[in-house]
DSSP file (Angstrom, degrees, kcal/mol; ACC not computed):
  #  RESIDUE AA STRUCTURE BP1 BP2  ACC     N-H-->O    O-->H-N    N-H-->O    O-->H-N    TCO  KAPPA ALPHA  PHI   PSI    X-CA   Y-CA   Z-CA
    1    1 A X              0   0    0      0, 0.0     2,-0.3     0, 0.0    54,-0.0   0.000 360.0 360.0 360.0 126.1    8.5   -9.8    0.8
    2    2 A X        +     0   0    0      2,-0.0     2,-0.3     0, 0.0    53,-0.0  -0.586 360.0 163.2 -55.4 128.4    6.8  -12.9    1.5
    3    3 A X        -     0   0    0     -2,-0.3     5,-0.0     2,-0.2     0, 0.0  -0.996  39.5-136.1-151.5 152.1    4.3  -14.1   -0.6
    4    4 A X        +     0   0    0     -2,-0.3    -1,-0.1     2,-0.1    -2,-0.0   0.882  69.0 105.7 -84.6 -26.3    2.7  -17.6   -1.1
    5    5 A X  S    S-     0   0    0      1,-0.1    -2,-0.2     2,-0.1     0, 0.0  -0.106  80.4-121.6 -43.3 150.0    2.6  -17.8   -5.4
    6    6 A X  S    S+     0   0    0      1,-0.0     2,-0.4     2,-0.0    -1,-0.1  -0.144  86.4  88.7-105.8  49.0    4.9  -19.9   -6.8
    7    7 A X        -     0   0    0      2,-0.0     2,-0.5     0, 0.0    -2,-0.1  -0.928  54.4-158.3-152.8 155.7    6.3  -16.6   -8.8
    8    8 A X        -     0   0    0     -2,-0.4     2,-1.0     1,-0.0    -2,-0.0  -0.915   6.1-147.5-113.6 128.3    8.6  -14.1   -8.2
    9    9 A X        -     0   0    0     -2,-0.5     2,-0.3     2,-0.0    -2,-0.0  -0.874   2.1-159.1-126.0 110.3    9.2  -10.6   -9.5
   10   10 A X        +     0   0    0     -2,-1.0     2,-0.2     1,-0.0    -2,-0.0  -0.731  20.5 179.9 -90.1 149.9   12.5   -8.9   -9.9
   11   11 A X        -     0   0    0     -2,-0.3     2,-0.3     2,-0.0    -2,-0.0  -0.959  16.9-144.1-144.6 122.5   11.9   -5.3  -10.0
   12   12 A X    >>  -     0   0    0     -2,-0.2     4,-1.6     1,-0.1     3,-1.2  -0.712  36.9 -76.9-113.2-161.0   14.6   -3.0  -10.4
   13   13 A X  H 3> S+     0   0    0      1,-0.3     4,-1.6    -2,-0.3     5,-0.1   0.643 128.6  38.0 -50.4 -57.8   14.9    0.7   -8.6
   14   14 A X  H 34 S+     0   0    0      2,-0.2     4,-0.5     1,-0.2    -1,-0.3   0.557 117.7  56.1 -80.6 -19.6   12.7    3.0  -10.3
   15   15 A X  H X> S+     0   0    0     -3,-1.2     4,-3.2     3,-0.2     3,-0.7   0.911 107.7  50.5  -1.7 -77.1   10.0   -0.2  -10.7
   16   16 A X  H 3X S+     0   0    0     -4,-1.6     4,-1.7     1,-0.2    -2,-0.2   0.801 116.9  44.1 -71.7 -26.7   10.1   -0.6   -6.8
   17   17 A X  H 3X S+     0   0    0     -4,-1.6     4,-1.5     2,-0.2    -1,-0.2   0.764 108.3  46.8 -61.3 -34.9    9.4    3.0   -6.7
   18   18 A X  H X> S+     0   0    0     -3,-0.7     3,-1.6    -4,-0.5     4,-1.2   0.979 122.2  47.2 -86.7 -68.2    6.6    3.8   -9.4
   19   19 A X  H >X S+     0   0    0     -4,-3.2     4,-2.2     1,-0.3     3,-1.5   0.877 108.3  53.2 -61.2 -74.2    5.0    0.6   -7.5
   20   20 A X  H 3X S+     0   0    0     -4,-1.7     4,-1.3     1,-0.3    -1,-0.3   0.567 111.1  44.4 -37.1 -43.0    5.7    2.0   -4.2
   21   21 A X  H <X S+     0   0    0     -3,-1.6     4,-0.7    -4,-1.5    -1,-0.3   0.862 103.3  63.9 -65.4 -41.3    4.0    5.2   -5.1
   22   22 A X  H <X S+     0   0    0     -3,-1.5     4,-1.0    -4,-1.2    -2,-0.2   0.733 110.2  42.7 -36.3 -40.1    0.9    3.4   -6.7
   23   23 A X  H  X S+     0   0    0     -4,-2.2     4,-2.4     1,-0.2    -1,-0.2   0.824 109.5  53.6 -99.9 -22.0    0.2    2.0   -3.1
   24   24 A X  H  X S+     0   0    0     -4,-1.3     4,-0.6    -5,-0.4    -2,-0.2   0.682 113.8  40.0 -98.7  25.3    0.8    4.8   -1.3
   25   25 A X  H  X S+     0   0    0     -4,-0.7     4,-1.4     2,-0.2    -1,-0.2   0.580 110.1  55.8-107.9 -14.7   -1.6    6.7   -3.2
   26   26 A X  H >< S+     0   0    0     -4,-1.0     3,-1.7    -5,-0.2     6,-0.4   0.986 104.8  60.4 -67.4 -37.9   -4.2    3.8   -3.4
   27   27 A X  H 3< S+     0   0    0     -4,-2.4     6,-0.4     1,-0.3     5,-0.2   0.652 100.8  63.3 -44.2 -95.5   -3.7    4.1    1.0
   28   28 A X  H 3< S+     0   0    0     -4,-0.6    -1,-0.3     4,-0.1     2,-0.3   0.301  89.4 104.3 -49.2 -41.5   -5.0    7.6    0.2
   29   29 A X  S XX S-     0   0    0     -3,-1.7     3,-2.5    -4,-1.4     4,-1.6  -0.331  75.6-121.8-101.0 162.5   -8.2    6.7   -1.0
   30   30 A X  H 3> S+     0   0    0      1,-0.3     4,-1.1    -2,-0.3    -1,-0.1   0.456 111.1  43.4 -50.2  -5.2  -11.3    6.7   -0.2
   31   31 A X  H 34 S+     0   0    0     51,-0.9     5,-0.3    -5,-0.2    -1,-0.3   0.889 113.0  54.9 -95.8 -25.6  -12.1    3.2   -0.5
   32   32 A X  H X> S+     0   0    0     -3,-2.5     3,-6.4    -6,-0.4     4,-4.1   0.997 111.6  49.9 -46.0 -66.8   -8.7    2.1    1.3
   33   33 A X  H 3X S+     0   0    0     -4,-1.6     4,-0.5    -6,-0.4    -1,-0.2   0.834 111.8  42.3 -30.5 -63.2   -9.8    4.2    4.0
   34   34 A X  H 3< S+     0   0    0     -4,-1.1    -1,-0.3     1,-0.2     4,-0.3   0.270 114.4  50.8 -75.6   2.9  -13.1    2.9    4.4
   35   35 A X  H <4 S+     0   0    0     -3,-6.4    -1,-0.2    -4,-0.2    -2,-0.2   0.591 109.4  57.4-115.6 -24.0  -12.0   -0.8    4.0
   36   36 A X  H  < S+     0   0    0     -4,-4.1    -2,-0.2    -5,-0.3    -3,-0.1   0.805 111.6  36.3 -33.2 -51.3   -9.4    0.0    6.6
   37   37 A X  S  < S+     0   0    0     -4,-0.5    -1,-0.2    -5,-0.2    -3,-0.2   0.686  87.0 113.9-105.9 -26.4  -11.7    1.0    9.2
   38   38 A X        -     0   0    0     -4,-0.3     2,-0.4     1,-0.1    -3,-0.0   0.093  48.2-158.8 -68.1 133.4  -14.6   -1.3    8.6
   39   39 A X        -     0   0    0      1,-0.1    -1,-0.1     0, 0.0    -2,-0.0  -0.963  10.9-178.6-127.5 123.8  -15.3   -3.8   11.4
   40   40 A X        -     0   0    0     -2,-0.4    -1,-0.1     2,-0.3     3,-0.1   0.695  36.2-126.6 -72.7 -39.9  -17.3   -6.7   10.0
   41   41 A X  S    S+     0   0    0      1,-0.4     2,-0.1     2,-0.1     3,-0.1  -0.280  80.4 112.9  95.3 -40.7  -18.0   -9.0   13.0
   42   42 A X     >  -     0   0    0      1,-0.2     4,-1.0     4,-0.0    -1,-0.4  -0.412  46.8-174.2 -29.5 102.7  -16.4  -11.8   10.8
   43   43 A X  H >> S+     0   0    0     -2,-0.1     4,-2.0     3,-0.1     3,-0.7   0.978  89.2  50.2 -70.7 -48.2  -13.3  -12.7   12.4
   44   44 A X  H 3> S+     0   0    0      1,-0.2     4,-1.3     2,-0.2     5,-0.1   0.910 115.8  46.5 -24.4 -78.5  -12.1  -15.0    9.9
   45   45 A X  H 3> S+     0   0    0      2,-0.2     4,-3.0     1,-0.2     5,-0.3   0.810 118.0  44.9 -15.8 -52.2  -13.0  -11.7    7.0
   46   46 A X  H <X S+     0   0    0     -4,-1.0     4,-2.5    -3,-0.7    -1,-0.2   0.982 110.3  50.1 -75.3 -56.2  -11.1   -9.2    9.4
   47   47 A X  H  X S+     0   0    0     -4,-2.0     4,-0.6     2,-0.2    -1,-0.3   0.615 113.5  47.4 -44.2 -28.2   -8.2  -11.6   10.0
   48   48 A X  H >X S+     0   0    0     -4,-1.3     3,-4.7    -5,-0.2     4,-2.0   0.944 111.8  55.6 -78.4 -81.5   -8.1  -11.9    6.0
   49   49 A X  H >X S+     0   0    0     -4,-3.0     4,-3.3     1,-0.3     3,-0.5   0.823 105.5  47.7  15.9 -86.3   -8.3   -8.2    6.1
   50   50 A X  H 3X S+     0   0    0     -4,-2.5     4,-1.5     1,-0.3    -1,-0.3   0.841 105.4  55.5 -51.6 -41.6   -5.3   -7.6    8.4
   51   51 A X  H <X S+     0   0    0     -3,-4.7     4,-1.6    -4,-0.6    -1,-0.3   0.550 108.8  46.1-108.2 -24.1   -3.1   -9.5    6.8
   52   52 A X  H << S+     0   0    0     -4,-2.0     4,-0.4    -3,-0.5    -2,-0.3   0.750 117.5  48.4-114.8  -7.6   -3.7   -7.7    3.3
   53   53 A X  H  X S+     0   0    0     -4,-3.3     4,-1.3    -5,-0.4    -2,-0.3   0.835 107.6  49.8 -60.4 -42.5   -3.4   -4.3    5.2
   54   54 A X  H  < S+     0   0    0     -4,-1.5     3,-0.3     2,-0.2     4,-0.2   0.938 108.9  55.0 -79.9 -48.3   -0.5   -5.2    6.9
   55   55 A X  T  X S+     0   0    0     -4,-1.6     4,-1.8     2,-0.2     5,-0.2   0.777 106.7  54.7 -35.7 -43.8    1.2   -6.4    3.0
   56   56 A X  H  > S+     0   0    0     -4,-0.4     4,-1.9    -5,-0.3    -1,-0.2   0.983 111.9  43.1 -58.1 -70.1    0.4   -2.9    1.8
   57   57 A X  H  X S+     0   0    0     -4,-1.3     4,-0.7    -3,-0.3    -2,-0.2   0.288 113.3  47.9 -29.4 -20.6    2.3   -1.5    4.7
   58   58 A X  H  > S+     0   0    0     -4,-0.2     4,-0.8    -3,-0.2    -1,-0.2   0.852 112.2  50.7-107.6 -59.9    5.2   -3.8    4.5
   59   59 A X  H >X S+     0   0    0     -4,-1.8     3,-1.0     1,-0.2     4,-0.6   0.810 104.7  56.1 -35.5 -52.2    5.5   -3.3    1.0
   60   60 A X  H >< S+     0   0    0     -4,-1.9     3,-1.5     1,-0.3    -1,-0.2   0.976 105.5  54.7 -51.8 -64.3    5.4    0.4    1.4
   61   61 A X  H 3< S+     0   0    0     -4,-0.7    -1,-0.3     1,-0.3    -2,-0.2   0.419  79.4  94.1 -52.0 -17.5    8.4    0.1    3.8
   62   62 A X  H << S+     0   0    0     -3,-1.0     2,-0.6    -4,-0.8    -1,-0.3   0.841 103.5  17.7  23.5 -90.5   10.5   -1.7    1.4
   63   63 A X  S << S-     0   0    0     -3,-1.5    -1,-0.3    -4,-0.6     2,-0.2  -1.000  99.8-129.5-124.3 127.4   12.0    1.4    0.2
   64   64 A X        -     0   0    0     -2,-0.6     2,-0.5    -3,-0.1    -3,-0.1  -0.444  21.1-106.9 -66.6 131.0   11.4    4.0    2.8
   65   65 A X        -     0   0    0     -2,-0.2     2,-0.4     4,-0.1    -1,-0.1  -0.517  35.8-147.5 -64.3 123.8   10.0    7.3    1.9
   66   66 A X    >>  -     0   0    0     -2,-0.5     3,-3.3     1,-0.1     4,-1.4  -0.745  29.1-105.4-103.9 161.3   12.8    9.7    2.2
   67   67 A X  H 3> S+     0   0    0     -2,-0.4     4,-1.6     1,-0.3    -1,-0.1   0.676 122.1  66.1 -34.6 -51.8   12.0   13.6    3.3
   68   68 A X  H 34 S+     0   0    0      1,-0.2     3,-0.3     2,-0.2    -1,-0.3   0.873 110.5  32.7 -18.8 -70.8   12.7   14.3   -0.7
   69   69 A X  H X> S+     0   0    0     -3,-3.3     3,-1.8     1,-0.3     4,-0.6   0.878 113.6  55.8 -86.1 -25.0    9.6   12.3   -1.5
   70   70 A X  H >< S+     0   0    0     -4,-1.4     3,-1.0     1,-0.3    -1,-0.3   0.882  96.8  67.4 -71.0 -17.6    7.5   13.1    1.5
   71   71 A X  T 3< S+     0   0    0     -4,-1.6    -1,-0.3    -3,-0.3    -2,-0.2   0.624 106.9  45.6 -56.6 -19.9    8.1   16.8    0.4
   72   72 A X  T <> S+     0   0    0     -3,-1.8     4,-2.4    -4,-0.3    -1,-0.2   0.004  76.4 102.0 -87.2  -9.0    5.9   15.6   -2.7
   73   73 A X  H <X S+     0   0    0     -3,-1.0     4,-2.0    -4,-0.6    -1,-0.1   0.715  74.7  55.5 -56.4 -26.2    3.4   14.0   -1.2
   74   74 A X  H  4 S+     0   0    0      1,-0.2    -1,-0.2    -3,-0.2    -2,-0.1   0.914 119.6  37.9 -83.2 -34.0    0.8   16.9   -1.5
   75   75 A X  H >4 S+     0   0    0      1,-0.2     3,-0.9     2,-0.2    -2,-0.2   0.796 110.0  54.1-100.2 -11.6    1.5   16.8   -5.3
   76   76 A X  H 3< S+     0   0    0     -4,-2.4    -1,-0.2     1,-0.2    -2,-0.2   0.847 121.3  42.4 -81.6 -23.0    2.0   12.5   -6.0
   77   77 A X  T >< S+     0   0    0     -4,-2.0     3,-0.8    -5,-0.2     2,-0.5  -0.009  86.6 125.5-109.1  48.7   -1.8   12.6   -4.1
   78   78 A X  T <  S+     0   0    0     -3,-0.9     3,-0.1     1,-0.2    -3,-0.0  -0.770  85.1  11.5 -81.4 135.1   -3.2   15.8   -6.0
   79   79 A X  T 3  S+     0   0    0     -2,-0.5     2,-0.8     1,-0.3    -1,-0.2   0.795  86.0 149.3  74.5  30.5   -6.3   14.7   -7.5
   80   80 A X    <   +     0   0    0     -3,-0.8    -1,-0.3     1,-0.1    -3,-0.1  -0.824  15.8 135.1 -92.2 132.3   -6.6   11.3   -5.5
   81   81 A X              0   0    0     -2,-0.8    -1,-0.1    -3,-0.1    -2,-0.0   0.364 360.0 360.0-150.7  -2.9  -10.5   10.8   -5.2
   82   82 A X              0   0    0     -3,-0.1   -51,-0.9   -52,-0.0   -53,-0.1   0.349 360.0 360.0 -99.7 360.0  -11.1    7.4   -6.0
């Protein structure tokens, strides 16, 4: 992952995972959603935007969700509300 700080974080498996789940349940909620969809009029804002949507997404993909975890999905976003 690219990132412009001049620091770097090794992460080993079960790290990149527990993180990995942490974003894709933050994706789940309702302010993600709603910051998602939002069109500002700002391009500069939106462009910001984009870029820190697209980082979530890239991140996520990292380590791919395999069938195993997606089977688990209903219960790693039980009680997502935020």
């Amino acid at each position: 992952m690219k990132t412009s700080t001049k620091f770097t974080i090794h992460l080993n498996d079960e790290e990149m995972y527990f993180l990995r789940d942490l974003v894709r349940i933050g994706m789940k909620s309702k302010y993600y959603q709603e910051y998602s969809n939002e069109e500002s009029g700002d391009i500069e804002y939106d462009d910001i935007k984009m870029e820190q949507i697209l980082a979530a997404r890239k991140f996520v993909q990292l380590i791919p969700v395999s069938d195993m975890d997606a089977l688990f999905d209903k219960k790693l976003f039980e009680g997502v509300t935020v």
